[in-house]
N, CA, C and O atoms as a CHARMM CRD file, in Angstrom:
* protein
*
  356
    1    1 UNK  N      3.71500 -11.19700   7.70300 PROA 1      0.00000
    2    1 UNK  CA     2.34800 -10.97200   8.11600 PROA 1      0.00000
    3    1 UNK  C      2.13400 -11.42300   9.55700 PROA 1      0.00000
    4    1 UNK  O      1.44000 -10.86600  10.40800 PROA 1      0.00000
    5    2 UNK  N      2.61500 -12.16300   9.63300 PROA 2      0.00000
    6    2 UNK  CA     2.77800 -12.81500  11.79700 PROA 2      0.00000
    7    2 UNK  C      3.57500 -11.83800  12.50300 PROA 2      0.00000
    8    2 UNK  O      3.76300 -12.07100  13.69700 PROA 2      0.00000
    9    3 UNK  N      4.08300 -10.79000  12.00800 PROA 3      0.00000
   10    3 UNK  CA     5.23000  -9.85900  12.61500 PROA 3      0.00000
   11    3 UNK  C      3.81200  -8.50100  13.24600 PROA 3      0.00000
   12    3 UNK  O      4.04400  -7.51800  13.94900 PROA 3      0.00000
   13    4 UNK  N      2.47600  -8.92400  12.70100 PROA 4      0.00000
   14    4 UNK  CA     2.02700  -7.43500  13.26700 PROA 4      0.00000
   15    4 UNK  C      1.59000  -7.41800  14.72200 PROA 4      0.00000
   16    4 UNK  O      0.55600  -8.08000  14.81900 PROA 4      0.00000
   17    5 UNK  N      1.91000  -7.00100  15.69600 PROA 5      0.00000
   18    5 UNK  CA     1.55400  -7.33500  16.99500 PROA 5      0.00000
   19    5 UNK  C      0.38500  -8.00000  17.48300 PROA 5      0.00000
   20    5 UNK  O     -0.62500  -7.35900  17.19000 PROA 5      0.00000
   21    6 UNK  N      0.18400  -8.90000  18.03000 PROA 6      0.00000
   22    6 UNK  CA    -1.17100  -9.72700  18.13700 PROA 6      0.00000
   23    6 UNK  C     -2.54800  -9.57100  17.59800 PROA 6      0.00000
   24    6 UNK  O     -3.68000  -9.57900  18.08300 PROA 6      0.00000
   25    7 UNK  N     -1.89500  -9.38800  16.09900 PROA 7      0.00000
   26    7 UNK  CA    -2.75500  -9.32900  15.37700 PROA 7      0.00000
   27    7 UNK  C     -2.30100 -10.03000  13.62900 PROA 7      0.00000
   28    7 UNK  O     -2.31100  -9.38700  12.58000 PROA 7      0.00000
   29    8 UNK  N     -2.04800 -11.05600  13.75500 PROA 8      0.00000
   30    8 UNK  CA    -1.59600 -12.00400  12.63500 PROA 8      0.00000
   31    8 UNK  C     -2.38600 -11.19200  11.57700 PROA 8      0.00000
   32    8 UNK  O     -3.47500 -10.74700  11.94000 PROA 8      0.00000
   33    9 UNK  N     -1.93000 -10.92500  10.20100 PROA 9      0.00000
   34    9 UNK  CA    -2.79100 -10.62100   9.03800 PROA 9      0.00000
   35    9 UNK  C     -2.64600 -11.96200   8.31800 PROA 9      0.00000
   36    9 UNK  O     -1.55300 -12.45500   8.03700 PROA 9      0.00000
   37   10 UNK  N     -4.19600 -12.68700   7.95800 PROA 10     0.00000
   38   10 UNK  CA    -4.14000 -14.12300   7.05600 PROA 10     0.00000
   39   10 UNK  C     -3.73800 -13.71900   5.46400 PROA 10     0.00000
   40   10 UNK  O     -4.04600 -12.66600   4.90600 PROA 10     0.00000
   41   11 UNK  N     -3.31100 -14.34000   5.14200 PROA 11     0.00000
   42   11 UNK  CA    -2.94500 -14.64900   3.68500 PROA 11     0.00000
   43   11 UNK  C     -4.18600 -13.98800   3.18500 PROA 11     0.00000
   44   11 UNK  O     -4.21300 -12.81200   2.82200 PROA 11     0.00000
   45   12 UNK  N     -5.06100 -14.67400   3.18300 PROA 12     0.00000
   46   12 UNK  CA    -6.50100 -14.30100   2.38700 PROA 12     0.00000
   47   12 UNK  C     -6.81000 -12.47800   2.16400 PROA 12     0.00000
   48   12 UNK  O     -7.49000 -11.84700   1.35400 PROA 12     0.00000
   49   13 UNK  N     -5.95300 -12.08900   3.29500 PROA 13     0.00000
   50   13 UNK  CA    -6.47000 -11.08200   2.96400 PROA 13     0.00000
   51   13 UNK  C     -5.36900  -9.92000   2.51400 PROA 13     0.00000
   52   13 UNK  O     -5.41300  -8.72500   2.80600 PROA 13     0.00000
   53   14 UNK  N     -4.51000 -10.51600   1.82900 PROA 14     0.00000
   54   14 UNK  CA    -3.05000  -9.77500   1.15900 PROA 14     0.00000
   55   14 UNK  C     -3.18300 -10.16900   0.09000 PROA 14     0.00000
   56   14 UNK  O     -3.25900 -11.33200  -0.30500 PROA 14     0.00000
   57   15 UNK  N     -3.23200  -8.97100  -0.60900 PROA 15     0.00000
   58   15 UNK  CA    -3.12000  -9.42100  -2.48500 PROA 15     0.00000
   59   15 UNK  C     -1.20200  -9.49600  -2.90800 PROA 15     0.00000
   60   15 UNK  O     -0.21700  -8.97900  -2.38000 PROA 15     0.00000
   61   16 UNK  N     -1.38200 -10.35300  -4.02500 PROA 16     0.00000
   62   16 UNK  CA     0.08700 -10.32800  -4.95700 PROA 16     0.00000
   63   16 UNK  C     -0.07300 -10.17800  -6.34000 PROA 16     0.00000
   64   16 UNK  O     -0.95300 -10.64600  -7.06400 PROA 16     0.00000
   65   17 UNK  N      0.81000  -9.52400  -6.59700 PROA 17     0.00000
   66   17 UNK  CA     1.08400  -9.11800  -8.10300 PROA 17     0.00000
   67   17 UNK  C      2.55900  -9.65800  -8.43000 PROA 17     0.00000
   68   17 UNK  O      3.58500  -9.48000  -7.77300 PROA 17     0.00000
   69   18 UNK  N      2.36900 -10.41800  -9.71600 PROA 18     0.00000
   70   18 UNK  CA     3.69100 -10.39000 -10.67300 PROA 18     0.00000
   71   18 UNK  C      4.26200  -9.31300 -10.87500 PROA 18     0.00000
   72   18 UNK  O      5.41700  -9.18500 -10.46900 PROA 18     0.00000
   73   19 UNK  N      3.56100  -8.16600 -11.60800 PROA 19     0.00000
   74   19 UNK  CA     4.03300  -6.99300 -12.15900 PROA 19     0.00000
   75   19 UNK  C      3.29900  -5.55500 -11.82200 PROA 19     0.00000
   76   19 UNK  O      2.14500  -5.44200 -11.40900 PROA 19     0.00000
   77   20 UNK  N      4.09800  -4.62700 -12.05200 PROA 20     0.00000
   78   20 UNK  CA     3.31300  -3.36200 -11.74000 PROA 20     0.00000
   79   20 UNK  C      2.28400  -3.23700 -12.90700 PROA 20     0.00000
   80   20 UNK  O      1.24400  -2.62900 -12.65100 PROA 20     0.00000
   81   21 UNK  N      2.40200  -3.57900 -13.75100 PROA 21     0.00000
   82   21 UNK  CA     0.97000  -3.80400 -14.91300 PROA 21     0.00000
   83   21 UNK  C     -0.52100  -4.40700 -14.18300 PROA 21     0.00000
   84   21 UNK  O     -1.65500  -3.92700 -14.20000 PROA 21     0.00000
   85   22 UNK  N     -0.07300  -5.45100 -13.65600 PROA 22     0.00000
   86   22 UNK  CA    -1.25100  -6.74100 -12.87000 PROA 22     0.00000
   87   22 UNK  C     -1.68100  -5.51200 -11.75000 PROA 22     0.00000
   88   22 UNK  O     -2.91100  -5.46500 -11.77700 PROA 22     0.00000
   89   23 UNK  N     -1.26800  -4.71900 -10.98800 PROA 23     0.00000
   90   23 UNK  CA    -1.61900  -3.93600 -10.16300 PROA 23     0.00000
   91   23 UNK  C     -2.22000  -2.73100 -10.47200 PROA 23     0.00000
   92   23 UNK  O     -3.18500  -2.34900  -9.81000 PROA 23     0.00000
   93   24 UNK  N     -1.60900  -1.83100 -11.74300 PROA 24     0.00000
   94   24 UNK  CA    -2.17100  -0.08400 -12.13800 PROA 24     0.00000
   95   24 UNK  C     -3.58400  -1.27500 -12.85200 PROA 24     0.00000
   96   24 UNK  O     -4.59300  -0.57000 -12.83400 PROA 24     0.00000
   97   25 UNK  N     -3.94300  -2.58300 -13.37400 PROA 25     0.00000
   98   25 UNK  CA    -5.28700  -2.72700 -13.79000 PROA 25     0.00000
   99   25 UNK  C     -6.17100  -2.98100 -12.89400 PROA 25     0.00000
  100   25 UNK  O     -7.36100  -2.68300 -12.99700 PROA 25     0.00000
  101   26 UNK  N     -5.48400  -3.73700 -11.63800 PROA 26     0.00000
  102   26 UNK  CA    -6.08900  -3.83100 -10.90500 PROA 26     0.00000
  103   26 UNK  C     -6.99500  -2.73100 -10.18600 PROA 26     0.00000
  104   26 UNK  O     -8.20900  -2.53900 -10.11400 PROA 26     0.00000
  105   27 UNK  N     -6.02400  -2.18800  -9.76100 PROA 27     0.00000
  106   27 UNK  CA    -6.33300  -0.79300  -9.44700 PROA 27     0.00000
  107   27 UNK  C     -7.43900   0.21800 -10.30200 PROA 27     0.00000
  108   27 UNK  O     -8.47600   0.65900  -9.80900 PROA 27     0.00000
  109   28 UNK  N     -7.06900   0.41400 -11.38300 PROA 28     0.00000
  110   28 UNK  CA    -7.79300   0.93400 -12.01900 PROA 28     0.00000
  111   28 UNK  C     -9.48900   0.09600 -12.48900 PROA 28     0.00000
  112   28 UNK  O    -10.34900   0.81900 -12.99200 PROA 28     0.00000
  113   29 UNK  N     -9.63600  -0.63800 -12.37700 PROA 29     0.00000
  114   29 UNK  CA   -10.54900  -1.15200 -12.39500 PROA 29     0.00000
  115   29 UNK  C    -11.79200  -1.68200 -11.05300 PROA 29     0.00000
  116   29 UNK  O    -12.84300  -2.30300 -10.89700 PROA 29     0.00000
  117   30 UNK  N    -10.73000  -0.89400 -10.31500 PROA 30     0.00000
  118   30 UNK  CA   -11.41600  -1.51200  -8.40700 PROA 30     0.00000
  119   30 UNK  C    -11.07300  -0.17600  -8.14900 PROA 30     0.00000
  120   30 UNK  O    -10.15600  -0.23500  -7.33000 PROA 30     0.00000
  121   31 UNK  N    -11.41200   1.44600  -8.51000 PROA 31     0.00000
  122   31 UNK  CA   -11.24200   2.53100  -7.99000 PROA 31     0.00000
  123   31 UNK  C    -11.58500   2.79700  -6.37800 PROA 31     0.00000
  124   31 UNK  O    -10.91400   3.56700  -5.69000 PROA 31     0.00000
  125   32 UNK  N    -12.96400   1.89200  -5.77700 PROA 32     0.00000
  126   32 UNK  CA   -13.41500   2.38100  -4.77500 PROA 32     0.00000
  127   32 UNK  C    -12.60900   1.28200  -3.84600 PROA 32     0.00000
  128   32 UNK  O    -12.76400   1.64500  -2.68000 PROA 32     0.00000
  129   33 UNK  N    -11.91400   0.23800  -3.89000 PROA 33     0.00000
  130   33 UNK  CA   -12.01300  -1.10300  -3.34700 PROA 33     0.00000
  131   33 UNK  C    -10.14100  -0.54200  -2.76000 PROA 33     0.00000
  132   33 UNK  O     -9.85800  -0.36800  -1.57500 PROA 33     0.00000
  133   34 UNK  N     -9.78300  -0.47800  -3.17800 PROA 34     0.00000
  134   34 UNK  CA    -8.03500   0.10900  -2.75000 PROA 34     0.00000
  135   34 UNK  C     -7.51000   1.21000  -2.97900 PROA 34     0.00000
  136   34 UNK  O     -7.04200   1.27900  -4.11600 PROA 34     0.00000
  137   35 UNK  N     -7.34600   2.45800  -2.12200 PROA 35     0.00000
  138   35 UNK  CA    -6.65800   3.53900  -2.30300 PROA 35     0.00000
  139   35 UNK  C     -5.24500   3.51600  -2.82300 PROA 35     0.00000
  140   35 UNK  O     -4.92300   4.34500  -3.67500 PROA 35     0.00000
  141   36 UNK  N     -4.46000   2.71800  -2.42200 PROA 36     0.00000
  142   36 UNK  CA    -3.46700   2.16700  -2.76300 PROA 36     0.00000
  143   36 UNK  C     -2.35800   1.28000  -2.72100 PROA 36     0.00000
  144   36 UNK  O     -3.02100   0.34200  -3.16400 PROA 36     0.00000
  145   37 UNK  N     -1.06300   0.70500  -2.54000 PROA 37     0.00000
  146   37 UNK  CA    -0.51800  -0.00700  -2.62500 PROA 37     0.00000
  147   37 UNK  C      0.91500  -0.01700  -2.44900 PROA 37     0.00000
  148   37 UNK  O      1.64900   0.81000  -2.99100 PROA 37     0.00000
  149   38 UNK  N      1.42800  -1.19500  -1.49500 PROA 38     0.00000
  150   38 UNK  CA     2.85900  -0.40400  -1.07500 PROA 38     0.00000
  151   38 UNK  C      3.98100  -1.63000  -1.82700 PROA 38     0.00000
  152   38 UNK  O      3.43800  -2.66400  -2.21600 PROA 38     0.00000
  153   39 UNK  N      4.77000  -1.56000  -1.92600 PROA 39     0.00000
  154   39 UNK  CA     5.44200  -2.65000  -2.78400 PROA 39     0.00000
  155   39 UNK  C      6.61300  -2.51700  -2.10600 PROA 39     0.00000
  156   39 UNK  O      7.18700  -1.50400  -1.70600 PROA 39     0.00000
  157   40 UNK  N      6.95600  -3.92700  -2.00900 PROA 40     0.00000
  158   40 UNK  CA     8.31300  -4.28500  -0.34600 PROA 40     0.00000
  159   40 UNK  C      9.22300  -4.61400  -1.81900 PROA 40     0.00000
  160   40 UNK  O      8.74600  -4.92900  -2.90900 PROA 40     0.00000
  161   41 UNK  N     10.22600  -4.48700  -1.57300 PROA 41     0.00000
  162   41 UNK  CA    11.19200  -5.45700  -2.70000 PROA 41     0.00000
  163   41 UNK  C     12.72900  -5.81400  -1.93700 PROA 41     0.00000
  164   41 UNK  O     13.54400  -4.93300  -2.21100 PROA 41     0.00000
  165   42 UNK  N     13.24100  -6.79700  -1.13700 PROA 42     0.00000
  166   42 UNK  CA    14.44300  -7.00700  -0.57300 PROA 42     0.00000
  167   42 UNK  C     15.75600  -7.16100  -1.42500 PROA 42     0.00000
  168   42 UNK  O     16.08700  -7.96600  -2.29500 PROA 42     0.00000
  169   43 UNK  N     16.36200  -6.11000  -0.85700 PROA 43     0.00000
  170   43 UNK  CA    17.56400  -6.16900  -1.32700 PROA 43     0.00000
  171   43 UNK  C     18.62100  -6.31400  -0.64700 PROA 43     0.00000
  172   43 UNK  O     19.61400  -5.59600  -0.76500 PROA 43     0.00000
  173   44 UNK  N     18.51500  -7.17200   0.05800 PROA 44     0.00000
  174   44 UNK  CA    19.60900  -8.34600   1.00500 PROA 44     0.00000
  175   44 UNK  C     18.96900  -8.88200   2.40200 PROA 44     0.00000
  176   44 UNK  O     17.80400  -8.83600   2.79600 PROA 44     0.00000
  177   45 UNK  N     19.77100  -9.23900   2.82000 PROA 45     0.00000
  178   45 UNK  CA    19.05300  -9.73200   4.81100 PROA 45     0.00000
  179   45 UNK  C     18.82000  -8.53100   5.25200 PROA 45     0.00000
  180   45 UNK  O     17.78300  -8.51000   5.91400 PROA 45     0.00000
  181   46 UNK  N     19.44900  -7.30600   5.15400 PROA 46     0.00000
  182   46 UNK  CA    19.22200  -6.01100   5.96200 PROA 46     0.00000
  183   46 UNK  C     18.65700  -5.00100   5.46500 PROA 46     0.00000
  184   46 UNK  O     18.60500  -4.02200   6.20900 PROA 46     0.00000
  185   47 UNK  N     18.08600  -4.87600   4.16700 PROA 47     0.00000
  186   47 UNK  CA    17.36700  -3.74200   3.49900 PROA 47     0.00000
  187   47 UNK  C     16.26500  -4.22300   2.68100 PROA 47     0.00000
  188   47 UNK  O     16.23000  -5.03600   1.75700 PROA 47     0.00000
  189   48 UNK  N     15.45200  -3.58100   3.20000 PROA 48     0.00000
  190   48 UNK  CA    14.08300  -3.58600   2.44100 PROA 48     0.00000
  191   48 UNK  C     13.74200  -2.50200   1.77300 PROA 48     0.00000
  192   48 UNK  O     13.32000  -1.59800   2.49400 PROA 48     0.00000
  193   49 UNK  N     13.79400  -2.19300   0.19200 PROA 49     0.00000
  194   49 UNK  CA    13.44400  -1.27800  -0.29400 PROA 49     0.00000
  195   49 UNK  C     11.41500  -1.01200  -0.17500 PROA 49     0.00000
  196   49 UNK  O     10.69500  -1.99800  -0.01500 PROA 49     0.00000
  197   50 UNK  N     11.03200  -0.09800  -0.24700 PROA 50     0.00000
  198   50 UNK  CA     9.73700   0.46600  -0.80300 PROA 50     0.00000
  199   50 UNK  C      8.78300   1.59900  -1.58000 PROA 50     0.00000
  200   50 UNK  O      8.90100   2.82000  -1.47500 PROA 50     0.00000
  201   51 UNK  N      7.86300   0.91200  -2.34100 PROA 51     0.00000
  202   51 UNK  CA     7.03300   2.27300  -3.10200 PROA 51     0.00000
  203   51 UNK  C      5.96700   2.28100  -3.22500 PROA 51     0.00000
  204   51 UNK  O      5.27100   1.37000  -3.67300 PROA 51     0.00000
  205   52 UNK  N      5.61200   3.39200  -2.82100 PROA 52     0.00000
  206   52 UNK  CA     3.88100   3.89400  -2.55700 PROA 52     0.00000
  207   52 UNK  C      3.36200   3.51600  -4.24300 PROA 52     0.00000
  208   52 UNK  O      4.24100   3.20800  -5.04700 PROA 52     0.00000
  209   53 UNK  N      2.25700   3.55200  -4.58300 PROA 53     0.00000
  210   53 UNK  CA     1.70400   3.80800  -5.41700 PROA 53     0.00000
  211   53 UNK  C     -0.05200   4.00100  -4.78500 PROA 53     0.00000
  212   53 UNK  O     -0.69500   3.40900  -3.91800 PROA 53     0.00000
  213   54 UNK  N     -0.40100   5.28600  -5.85600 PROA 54     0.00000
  214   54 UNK  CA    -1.67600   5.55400  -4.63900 PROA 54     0.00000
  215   54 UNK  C     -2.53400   5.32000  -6.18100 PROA 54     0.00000
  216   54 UNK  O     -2.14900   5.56600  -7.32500 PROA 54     0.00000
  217   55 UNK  N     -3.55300   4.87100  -5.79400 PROA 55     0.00000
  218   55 UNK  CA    -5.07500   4.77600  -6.77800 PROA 55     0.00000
  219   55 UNK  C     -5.34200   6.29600  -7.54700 PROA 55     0.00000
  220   55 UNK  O     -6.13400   7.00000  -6.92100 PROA 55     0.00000
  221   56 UNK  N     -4.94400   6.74200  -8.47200 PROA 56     0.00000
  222   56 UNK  CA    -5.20200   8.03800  -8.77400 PROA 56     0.00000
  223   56 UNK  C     -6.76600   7.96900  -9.61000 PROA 56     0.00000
  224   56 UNK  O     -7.29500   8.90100 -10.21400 PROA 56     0.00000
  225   57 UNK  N     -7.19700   6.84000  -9.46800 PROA 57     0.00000
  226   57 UNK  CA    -8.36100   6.62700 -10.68000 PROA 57     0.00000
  227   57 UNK  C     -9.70000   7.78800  -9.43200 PROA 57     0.00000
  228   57 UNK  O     -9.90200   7.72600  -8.22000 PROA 57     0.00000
  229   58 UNK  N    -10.25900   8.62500 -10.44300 PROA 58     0.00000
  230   58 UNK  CA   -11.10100  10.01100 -10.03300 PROA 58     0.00000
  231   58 UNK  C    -12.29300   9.24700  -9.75200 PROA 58     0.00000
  232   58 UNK  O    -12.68500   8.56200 -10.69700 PROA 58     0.00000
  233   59 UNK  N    -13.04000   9.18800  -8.56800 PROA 59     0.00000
  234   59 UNK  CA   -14.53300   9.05900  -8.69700 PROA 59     0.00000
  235   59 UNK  C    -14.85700   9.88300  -7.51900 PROA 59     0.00000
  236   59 UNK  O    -14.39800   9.90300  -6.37700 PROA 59     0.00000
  237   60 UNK  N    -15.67800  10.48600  -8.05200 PROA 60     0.00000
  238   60 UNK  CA   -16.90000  11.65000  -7.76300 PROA 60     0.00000
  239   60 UNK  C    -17.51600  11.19300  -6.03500 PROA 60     0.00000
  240   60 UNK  O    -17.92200  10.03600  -5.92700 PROA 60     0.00000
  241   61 UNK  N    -17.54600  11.74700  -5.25300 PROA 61     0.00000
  242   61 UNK  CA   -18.39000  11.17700  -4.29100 PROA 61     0.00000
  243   61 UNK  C    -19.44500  12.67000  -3.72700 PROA 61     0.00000
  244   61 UNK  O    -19.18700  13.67600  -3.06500 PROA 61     0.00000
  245   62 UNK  N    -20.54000  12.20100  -4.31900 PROA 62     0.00000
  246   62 UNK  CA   -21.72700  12.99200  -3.43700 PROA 62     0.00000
  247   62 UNK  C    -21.18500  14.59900  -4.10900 PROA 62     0.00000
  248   62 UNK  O    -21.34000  15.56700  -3.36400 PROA 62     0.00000
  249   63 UNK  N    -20.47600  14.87000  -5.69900 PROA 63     0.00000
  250   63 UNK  CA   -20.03900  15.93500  -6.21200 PROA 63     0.00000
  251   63 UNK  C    -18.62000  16.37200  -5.84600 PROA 63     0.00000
  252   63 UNK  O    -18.13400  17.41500  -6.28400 PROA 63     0.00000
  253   64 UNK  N    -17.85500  15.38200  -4.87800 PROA 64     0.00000
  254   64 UNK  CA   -16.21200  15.86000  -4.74100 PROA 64     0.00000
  255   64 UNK  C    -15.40600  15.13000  -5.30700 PROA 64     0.00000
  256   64 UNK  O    -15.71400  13.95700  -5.51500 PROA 64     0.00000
  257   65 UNK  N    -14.26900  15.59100  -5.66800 PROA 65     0.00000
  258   65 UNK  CA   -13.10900  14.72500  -5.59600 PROA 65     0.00000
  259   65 UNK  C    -12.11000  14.57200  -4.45100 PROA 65     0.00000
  260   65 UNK  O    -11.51500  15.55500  -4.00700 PROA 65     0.00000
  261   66 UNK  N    -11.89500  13.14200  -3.89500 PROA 66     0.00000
  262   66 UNK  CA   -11.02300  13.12100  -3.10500 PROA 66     0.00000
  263   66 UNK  C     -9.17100  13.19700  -3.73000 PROA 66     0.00000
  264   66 UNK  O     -8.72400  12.85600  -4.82600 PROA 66     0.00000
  265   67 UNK  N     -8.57100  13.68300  -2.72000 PROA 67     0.00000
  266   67 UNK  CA    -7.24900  13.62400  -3.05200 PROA 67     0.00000
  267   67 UNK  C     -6.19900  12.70900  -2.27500 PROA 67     0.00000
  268   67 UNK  O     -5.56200  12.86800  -1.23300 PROA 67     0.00000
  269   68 UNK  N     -6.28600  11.66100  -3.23900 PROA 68     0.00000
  270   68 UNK  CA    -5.31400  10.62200  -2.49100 PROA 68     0.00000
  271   68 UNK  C     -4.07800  11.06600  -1.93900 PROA 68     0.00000
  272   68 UNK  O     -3.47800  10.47400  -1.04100 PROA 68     0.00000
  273   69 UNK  N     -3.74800  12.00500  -2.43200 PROA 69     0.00000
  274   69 UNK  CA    -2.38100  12.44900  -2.26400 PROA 69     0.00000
  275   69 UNK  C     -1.86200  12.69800  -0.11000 PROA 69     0.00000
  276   69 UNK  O     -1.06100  12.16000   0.65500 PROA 69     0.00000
  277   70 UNK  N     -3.00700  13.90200   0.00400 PROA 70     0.00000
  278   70 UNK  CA    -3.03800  13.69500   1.25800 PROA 70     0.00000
  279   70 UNK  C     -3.88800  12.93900   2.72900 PROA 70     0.00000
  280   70 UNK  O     -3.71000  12.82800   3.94200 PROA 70     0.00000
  281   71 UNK  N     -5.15600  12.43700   1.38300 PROA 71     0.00000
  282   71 UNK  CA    -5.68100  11.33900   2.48400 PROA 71     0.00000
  283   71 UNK  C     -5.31400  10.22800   2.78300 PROA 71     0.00000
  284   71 UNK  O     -5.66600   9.69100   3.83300 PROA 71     0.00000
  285   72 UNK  N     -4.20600   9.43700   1.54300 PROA 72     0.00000
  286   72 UNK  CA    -3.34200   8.18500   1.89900 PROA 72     0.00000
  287   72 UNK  C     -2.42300   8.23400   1.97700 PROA 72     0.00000
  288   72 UNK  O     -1.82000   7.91400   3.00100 PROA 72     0.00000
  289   73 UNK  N     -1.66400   8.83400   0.49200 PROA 73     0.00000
  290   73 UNK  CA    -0.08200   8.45100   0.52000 PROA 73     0.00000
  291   73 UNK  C      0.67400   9.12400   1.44600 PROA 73     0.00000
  292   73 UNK  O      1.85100   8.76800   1.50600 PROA 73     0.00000
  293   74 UNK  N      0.23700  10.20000   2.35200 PROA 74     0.00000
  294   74 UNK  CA     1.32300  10.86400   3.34200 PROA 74     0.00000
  295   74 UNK  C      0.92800  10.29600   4.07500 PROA 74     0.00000
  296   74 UNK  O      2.02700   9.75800   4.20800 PROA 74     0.00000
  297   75 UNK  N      0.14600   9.65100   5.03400 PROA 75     0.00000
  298   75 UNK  CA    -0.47000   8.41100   6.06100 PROA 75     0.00000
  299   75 UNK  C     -0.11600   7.40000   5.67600 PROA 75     0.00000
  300   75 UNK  O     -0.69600   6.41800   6.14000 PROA 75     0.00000
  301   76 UNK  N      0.63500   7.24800   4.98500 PROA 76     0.00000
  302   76 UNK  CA     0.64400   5.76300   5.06100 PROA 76     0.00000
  303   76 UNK  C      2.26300   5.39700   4.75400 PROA 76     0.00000
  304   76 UNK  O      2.89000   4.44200   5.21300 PROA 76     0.00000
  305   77 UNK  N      2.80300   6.56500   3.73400 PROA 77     0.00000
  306   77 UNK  CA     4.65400   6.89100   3.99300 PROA 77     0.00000
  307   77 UNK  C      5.16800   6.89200   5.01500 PROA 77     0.00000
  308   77 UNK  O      6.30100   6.45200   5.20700 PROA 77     0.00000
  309   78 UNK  N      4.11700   7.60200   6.24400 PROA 78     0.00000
  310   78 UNK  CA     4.49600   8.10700   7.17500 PROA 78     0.00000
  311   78 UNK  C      4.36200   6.44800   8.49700 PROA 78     0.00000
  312   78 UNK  O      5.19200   6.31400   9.39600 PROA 78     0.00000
  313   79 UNK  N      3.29700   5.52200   8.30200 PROA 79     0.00000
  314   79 UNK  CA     3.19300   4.51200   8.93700 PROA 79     0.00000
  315   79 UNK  C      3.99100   3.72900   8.32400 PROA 79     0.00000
  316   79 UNK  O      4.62200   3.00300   9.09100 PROA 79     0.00000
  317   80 UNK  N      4.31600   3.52900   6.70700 PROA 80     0.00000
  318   80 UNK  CA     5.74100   2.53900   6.42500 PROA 80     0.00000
  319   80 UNK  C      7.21600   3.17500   7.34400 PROA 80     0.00000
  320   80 UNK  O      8.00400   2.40900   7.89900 PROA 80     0.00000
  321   81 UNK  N      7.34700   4.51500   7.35200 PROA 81     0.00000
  322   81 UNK  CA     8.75600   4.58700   7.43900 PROA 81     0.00000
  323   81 UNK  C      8.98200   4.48100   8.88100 PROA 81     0.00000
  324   81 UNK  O     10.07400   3.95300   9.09100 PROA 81     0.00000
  325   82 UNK  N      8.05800   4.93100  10.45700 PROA 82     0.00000
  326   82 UNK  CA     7.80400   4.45400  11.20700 PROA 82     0.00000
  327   82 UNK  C      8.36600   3.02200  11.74600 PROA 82     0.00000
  328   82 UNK  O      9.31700   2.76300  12.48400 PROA 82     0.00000
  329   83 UNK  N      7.08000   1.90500  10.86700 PROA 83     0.00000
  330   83 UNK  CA     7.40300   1.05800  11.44200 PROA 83     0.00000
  331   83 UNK  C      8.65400   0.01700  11.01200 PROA 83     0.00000
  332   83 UNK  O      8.96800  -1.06800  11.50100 PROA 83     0.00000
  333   84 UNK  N      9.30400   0.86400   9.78100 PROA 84     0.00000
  334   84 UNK  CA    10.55300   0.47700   9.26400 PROA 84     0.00000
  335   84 UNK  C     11.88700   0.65100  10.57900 PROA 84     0.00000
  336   84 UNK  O     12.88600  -0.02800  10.81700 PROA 84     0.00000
  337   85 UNK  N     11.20000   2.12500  11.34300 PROA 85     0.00000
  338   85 UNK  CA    12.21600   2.49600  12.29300 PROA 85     0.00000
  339   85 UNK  C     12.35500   1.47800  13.32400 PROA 85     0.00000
  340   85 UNK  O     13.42600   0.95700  13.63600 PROA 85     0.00000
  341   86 UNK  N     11.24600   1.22500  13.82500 PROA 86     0.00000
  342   86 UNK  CA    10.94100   0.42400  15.07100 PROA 86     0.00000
  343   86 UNK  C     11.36400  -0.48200  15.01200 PROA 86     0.00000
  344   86 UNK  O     12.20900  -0.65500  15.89000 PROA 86     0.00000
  345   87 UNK  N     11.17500  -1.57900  14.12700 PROA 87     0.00000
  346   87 UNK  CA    11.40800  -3.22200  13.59600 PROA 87     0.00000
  347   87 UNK  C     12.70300  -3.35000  13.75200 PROA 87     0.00000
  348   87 UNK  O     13.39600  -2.58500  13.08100 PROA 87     0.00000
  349   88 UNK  N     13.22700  -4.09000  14.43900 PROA 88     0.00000
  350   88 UNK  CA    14.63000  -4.61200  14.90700 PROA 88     0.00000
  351   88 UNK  C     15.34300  -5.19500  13.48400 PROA 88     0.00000
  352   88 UNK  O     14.93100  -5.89900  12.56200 PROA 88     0.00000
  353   89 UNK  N     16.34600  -4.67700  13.72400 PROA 89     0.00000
  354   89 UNK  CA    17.47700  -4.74600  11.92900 PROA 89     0.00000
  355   89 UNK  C     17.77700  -6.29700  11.73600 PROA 89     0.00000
  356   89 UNK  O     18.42800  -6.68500  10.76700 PROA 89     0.00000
């Protein structure tokens, strides 16, 4: 979280989950509050695996449905794999 360019992200404002259970309730129960969620998991000093998971829970706005599909998860695949490139190995 100190790695984002002069712009520290505090603790306070990063959630954690034990399990992908603690998160699809989370989620599902906070539809408007998080589109979705990226999950880091290291698998040694040099690889960082990751996975999208997007909020699929439906709410109506003003008679639409939004589609997470292309308002987050391709924006935001596209800003993980990015700054995966950039970040010195």
């Amino acid at each position: 979280m100190v790695n984002n360019p002069s712009r520290p992200i505090p603790s306070s404002k990063v959630k954690s989950f034990r399990t992908l259970e603690e998160v699809d309730e989370w989620l599902y129960k906070d539809p408007m509050r998080c589109p979705g969620v990226l999950h880091f998991v290291e698998i040694n000093a040099t690889v960082i695996s990751y996975d999208l998971q997007v909020n699929f829970t439906l709410v109506s706005i003003r008679g639409q449905f939004e589609r997470p599909t292309f308002k987050f998860l391709m924006p935001l695949q596209i800003a993980t794999e990015l700054e995966g490139a950039r970040s010195p190995a």
